[in-house]
The first five atom37 places (N, CA, C, CB, O) and aatype in JSON, in Angstrom:
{
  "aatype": [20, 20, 20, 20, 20, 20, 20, 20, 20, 20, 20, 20, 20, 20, 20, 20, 20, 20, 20, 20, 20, 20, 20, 20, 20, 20, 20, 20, 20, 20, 20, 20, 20, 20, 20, 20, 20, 20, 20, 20, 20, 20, 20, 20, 20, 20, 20, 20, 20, 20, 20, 20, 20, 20, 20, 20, 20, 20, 20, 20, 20, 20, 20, 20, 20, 20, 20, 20, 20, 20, 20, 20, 20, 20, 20, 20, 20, 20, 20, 20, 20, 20, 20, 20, 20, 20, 20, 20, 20, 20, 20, 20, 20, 20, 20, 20, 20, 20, 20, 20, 20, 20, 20, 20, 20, 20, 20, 20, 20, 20, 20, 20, 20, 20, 20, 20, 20],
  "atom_mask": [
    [1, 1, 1, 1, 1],
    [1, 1, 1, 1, 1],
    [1, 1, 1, 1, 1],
    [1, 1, 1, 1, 1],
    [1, 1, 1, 1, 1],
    [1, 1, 1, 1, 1],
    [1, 1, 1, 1, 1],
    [1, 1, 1, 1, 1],
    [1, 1, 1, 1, 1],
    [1, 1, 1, 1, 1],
    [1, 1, 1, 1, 1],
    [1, 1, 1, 1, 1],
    [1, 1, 1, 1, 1],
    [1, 1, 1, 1, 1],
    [1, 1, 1, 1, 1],
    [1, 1, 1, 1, 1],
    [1, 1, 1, 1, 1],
    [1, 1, 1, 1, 1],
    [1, 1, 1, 1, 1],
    [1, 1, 1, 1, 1],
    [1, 1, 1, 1, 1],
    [1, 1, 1, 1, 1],
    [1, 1, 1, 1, 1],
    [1, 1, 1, 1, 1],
    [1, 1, 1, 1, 1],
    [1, 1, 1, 1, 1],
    [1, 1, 1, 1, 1],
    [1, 1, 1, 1, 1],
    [1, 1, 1, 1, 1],
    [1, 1, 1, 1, 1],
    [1, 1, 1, 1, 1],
    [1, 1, 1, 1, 1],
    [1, 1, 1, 1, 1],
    [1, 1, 1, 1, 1],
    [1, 1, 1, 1, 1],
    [1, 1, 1, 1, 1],
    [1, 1, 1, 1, 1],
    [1, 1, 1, 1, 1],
    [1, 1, 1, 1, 1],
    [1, 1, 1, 1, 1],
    [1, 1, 1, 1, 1],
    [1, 1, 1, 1, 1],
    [1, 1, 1, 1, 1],
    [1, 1, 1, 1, 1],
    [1, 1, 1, 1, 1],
    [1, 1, 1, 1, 1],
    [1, 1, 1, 1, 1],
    [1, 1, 1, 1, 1],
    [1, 1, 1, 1, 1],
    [1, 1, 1, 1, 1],
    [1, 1, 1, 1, 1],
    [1, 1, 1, 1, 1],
    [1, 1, 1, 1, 1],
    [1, 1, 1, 1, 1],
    [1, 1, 1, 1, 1],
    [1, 1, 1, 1, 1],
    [1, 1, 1, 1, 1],
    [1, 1, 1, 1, 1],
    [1, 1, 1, 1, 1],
    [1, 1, 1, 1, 1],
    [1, 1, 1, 1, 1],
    [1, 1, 1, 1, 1],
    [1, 1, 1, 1, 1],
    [1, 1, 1, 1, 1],
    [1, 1, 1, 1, 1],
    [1, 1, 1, 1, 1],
    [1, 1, 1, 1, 1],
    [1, 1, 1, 1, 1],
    [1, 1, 1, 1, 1],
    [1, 1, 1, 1, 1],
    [1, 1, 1, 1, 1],
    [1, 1, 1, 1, 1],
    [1, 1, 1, 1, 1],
    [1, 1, 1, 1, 1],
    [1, 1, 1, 1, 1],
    [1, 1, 1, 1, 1],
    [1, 1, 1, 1, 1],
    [1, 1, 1, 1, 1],
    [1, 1, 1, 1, 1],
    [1, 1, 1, 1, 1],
    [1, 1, 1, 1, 1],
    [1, 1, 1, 1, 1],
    [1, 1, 1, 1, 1],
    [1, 1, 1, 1, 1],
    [1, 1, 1, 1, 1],
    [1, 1, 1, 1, 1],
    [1, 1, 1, 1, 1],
    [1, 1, 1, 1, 1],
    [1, 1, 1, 1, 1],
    [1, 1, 1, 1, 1],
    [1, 1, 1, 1, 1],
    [1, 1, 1, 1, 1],
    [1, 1, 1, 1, 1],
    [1, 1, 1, 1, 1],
    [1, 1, 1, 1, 1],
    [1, 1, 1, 1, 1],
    [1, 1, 1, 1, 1],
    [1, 1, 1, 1, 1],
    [1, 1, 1, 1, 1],
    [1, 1, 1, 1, 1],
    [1, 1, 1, 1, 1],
    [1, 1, 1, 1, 1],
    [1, 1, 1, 1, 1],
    [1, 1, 1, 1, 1],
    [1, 1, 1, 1, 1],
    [1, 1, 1, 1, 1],
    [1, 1, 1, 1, 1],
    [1, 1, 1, 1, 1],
    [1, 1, 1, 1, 1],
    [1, 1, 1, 1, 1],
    [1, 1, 1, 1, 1],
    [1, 1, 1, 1, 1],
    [1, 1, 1, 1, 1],
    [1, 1, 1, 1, 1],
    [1, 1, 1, 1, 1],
    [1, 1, 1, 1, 1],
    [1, 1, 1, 1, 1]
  ],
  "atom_positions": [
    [[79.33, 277.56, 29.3], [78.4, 277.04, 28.32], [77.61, 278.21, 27.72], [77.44, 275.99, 28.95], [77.14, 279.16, 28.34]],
    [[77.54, 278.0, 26.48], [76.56, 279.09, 25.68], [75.63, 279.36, 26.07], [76.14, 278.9, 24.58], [75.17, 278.46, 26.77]],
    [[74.78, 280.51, 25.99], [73.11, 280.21, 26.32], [72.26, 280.65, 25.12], [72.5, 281.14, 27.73], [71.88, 281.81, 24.96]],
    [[72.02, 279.7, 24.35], [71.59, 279.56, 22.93], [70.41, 280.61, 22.61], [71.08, 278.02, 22.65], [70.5, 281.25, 21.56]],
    [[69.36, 280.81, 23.43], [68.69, 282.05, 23.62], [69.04, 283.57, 23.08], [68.68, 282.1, 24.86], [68.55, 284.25, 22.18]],
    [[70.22, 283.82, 24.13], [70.4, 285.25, 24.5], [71.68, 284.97, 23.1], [70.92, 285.78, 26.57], [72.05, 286.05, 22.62]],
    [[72.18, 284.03, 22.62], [72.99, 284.01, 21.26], [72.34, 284.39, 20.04], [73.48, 282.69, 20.97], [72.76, 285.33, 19.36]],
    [[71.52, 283.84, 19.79], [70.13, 284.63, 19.14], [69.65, 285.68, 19.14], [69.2, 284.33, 19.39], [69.47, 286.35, 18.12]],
    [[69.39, 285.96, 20.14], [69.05, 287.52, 20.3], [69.78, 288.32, 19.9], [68.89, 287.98, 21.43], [69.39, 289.25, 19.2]],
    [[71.21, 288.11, 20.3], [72.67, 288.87, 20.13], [72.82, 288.88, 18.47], [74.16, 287.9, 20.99], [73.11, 289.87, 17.79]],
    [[72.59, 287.65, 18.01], [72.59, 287.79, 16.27], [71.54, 288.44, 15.68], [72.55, 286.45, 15.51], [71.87, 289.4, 14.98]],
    [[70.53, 288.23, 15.74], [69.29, 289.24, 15.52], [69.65, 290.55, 15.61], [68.17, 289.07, 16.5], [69.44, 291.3, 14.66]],
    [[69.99, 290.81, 16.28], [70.26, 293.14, 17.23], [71.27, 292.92, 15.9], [71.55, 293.81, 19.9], [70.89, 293.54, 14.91]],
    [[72.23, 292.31, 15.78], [73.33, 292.65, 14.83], [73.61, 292.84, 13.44], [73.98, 292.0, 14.97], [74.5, 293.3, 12.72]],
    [[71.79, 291.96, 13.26], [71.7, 291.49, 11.79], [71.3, 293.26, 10.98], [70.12, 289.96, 11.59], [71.06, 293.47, 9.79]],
    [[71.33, 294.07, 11.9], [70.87, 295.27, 11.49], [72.02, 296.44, 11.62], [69.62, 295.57, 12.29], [72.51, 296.83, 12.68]],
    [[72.36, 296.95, 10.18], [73.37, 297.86, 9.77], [73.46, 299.2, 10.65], [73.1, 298.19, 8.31], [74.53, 299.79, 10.8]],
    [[72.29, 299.63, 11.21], [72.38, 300.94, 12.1], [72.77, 300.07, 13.6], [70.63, 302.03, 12.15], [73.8, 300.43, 14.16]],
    [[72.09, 299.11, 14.13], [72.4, 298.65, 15.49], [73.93, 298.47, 15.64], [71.64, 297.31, 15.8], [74.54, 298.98, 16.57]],
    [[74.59, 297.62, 14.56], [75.85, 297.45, 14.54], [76.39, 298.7, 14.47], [76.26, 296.63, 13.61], [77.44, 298.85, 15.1]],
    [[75.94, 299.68, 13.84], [76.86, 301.33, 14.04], [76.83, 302.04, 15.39], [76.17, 302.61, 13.02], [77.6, 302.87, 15.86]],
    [[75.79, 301.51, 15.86], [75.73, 301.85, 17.34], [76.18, 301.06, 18.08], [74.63, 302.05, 17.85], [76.28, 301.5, 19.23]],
    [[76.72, 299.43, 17.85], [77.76, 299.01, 18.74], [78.67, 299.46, 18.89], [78.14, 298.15, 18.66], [79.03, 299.67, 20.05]],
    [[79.33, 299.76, 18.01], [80.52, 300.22, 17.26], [80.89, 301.6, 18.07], [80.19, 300.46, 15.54], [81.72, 301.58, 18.98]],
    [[80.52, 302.23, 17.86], [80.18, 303.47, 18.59], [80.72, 303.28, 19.96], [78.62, 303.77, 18.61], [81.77, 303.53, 20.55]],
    [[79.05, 302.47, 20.35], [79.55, 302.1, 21.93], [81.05, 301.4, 22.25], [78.46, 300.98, 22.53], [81.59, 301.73, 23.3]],
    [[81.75, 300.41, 21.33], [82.29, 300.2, 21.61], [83.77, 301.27, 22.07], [82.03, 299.4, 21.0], [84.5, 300.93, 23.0]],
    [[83.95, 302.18, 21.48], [84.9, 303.56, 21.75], [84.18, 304.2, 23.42], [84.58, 305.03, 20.07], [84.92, 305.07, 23.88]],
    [[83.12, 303.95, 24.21], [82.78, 304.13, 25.19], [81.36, 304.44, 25.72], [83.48, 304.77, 25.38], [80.63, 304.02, 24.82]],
    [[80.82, 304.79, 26.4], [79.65, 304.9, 26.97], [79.11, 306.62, 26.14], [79.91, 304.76, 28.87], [79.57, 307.76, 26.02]],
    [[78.02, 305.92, 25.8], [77.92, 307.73, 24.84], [76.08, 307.65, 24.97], [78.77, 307.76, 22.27], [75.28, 306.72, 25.02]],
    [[75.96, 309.24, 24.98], [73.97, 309.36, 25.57], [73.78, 309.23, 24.32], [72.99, 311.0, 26.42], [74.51, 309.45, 23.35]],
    [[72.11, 308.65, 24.5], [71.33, 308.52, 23.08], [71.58, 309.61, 22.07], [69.77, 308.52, 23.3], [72.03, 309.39, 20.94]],
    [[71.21, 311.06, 22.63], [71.49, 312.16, 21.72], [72.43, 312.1, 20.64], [71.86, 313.14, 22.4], [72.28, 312.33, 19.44]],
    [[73.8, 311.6, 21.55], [75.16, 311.56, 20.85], [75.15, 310.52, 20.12], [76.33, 311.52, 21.68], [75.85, 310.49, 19.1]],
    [[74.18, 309.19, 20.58], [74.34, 308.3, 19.51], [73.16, 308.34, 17.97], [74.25, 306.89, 20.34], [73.36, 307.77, 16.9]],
    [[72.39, 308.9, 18.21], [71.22, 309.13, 17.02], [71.88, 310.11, 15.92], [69.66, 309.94, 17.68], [71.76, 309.79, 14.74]],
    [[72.73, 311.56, 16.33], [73.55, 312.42, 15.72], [73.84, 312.17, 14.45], [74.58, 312.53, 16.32], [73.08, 312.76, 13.69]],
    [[74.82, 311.38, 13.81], [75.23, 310.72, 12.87], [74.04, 309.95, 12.15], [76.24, 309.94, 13.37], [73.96, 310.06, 10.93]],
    [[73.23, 309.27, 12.78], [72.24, 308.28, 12.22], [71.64, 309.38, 11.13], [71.01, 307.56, 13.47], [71.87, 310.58, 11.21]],
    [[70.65, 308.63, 9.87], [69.89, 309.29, 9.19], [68.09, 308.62, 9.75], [70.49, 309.08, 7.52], [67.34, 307.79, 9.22]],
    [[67.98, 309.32, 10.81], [66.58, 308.68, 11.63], [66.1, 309.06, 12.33], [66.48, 307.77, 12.22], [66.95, 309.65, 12.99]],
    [[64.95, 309.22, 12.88], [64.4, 310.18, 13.93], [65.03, 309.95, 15.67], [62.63, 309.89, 13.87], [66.06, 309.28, 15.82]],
    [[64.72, 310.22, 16.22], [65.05, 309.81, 17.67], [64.45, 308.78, 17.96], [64.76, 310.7, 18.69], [65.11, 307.74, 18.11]],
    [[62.94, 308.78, 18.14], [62.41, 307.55, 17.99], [62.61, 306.06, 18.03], [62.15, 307.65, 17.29], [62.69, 305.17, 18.87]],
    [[62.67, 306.27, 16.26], [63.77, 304.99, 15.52], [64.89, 304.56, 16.05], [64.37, 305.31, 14.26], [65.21, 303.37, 15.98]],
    [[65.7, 305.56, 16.69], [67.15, 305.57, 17.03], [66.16, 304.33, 18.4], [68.26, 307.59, 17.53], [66.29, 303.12, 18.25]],
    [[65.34, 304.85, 19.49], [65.44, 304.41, 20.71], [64.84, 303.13, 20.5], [64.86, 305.26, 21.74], [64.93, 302.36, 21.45]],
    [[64.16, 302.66, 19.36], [63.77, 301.37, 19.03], [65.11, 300.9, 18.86], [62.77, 301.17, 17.82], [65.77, 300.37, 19.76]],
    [[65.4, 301.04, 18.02], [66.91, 300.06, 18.19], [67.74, 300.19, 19.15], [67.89, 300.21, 17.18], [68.66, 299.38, 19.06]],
    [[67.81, 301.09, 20.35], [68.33, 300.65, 21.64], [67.9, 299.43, 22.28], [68.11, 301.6, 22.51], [68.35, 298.34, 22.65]],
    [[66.63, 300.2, 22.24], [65.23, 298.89, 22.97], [65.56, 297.53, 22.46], [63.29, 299.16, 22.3], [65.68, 296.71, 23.36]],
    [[65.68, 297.25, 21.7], [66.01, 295.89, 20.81], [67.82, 295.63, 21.29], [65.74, 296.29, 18.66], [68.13, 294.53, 21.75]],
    [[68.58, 296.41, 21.18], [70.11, 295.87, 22.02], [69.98, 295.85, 22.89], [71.32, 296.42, 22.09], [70.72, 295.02, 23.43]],
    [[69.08, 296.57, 23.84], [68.93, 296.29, 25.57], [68.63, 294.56, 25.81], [67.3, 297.36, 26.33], [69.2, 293.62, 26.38]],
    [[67.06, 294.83, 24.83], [66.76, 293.53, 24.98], [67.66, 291.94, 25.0], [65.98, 293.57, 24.08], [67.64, 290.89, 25.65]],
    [[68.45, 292.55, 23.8], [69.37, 291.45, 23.37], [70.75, 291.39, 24.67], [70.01, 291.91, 21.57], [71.35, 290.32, 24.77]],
    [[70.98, 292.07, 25.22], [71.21, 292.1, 26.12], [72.99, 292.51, 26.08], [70.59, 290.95, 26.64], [73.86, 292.27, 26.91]],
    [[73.1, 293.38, 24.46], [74.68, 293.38, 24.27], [74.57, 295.25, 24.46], [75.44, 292.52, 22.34], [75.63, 295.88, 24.44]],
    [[73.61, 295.78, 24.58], [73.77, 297.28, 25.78], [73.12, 297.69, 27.06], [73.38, 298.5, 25.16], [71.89, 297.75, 27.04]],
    [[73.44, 297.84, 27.63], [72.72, 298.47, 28.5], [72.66, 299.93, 28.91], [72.94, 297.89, 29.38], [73.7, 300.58, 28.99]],
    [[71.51, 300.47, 29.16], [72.06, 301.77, 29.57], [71.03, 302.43, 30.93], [72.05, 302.83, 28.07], [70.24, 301.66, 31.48]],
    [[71.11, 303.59, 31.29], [71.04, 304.26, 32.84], [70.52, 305.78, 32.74], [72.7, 304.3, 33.64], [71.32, 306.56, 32.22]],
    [[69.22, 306.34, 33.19], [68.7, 306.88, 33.01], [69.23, 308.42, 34.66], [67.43, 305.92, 32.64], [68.59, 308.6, 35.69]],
    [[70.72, 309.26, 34.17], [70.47, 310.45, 35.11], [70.22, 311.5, 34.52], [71.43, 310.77, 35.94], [70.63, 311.95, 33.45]],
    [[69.29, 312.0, 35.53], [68.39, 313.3, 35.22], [67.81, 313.14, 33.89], [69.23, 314.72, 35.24], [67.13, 312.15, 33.62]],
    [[68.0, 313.91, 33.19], [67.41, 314.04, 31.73], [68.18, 313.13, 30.48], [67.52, 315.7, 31.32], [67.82, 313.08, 29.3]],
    [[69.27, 312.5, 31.07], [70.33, 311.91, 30.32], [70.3, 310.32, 30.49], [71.71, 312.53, 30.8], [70.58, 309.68, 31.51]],
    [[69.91, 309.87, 29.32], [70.24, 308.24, 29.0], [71.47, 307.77, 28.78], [69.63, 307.75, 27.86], [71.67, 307.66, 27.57]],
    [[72.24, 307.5, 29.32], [73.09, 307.0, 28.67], [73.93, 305.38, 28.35], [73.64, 307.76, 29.04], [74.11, 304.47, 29.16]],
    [[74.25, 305.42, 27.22], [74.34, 303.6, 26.83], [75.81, 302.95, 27.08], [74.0, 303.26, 24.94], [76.94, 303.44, 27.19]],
    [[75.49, 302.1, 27.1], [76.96, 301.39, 27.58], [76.91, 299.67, 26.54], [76.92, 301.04, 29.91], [75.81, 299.2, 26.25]],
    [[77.83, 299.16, 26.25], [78.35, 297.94, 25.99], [78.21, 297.09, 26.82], [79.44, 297.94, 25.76], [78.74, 297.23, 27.92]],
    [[77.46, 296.01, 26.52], [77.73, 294.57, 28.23], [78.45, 293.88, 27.93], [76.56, 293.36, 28.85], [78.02, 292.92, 27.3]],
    [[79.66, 293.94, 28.15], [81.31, 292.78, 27.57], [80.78, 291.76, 27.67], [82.93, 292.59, 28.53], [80.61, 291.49, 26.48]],
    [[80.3, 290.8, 28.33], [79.93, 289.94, 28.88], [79.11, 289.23, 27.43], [79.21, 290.41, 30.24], [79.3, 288.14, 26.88]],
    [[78.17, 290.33, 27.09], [77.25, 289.47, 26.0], [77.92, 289.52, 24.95], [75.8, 289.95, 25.65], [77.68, 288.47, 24.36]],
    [[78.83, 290.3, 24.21], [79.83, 290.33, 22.9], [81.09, 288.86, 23.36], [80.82, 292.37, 22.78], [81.81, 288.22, 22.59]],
    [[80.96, 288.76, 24.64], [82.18, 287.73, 25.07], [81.31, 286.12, 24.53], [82.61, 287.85, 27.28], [81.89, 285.19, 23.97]],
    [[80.37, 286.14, 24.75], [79.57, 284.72, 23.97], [79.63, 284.83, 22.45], [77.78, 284.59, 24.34], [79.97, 283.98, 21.62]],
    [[79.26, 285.9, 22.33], [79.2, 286.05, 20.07], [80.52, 285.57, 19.93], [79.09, 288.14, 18.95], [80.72, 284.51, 19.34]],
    [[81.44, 286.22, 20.4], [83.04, 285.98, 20.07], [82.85, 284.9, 20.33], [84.31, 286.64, 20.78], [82.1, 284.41, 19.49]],
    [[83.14, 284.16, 21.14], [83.19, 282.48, 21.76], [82.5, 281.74, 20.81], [82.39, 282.15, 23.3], [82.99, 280.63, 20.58]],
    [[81.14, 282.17, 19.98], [80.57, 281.35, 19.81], [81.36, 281.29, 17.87], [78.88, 281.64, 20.36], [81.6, 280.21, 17.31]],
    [[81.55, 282.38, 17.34], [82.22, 282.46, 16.6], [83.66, 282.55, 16.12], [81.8, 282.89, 16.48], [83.93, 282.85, 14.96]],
    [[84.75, 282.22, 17.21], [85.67, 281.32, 17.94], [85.83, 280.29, 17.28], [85.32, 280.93, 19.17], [86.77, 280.04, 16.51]],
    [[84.53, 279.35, 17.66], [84.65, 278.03, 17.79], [84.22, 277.71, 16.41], [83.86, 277.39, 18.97], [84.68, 276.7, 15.89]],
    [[83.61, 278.25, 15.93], [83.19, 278.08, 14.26], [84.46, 277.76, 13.74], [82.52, 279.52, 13.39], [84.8, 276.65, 13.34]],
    [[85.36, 279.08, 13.77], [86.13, 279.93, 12.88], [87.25, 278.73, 12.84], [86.6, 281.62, 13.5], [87.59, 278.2, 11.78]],
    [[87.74, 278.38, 14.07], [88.75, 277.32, 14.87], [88.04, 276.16, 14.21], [88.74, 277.3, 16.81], [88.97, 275.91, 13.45]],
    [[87.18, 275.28, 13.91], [86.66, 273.76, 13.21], [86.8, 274.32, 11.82], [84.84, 273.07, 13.62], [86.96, 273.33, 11.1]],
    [[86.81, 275.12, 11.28], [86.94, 275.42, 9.78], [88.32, 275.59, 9.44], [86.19, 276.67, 9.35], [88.86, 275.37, 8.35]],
    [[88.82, 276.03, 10.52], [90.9, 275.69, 10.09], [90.83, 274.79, 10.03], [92.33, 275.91, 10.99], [90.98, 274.37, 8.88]],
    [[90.6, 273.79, 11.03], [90.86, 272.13, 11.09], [90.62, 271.26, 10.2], [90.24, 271.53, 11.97], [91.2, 270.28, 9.73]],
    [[89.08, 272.15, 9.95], [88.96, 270.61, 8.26], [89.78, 271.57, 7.09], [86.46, 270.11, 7.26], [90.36, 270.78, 6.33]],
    [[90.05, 273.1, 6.65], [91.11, 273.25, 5.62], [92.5, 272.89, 5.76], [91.17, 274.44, 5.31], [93.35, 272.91, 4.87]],
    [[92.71, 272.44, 7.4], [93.92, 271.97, 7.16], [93.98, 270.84, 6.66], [94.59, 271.96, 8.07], [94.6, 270.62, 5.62]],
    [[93.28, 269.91, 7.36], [93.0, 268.72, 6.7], [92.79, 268.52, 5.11], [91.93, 268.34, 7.29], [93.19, 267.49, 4.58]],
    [[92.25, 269.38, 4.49], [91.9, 268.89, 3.0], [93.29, 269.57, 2.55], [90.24, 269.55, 2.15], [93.7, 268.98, 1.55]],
    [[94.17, 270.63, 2.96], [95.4, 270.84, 2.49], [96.3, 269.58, 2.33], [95.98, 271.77, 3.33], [96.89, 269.13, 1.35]],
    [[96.22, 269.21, 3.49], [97.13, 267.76, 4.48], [96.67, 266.82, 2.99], [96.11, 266.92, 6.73], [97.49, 266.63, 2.1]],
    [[95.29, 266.31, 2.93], [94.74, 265.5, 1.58], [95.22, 266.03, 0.41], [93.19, 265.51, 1.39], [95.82, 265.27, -0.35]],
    [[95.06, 267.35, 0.06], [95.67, 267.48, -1.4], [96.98, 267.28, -1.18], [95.47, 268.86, -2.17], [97.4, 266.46, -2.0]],
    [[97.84, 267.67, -0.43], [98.9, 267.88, -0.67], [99.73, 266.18, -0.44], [99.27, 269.19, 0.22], [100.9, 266.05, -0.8]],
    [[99.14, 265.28, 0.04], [99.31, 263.88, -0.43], [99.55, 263.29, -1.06], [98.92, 263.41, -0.49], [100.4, 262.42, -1.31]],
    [[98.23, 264.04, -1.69], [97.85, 263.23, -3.03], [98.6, 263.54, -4.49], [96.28, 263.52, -3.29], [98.47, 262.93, -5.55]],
    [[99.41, 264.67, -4.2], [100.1, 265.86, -5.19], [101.27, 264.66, -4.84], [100.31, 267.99, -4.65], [101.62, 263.76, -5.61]],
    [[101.68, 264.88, -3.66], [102.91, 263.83, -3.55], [103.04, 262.68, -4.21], [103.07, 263.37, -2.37], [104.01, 262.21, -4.8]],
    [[101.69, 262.19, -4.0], [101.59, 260.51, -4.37], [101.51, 260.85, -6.25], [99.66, 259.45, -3.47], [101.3, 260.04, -7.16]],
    [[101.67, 261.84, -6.3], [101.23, 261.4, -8.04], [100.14, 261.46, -8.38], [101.41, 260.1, -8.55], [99.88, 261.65, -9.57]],
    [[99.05, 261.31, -7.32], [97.56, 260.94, -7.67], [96.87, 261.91, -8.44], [96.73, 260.74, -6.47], [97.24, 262.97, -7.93]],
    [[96.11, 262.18, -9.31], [95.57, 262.75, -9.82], [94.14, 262.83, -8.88], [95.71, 262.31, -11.05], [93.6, 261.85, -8.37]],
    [[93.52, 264.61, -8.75], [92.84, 264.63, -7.68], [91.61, 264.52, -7.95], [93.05, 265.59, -6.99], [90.72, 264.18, -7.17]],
    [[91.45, 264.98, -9.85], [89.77, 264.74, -10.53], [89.62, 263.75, -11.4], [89.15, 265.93, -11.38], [88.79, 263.7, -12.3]],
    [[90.9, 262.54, -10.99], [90.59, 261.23, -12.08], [89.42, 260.39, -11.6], [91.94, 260.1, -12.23], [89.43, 260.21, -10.38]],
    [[88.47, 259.87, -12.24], [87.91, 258.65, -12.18], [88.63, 257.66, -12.16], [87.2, 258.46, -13.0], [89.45, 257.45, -13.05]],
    [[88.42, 256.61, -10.79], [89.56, 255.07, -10.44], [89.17, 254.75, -12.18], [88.8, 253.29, -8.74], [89.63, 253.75, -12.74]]
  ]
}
């Protein structure tokens, strides 16, 4: 079962063009803040606010050795977004199949599809 909460959260962290570059990122593997701010056009700072905010959301986590942060991906929380957008994606085939299935009926039957009875 979903947990409608932490789905939210997960859409929120995402709704933002740098966080998603840093999923992304993460997703190729576990990489330290340094390495992930690099590329960014942003201070370090900025960069660790938007960690702070994917930690929160709960789709990175990361581990503090010695002087080195480093971030990681939580499969687990990208495995609900997927699921939850899955199930969207999967009821929206079903009713275009269906209105295919209807036009294509109605094409059969002769019917005209924008007549007034």
């Amino acid at each position: 079962m979903l947990n409608h909460a932490a789905l939210d959260r997960a859409f929120q962290a995402l709704a933002d063009p740098t966080r998603r570059a840093i999923v992304e990122r993460l997703s190729h593997g576990a990489r330290s803040v340094s390495d992930l701010a690099r590329p960014l056009a942003m201070s370090l700072p900025a960069v660790m606010q938007h960690l702070a905010l994917l930690e929160r959301s709960g789709l990175v986590t990361s581990a503090k050795v010695g002087r080195v942060r480093t971030c990681r991906i939580e499969p687990k929380a990208l495995s609900q977004v997927e699921a939850w957008i899955h199930a969207r994606r999967a009821e929206w085939e079903r009713r275009l199949d269906r209105l295919g299935d209807y036009l294509s009926e109605l094409q059969a039957g002769g019917g005209d599809v924008g007549a007034d009875g």
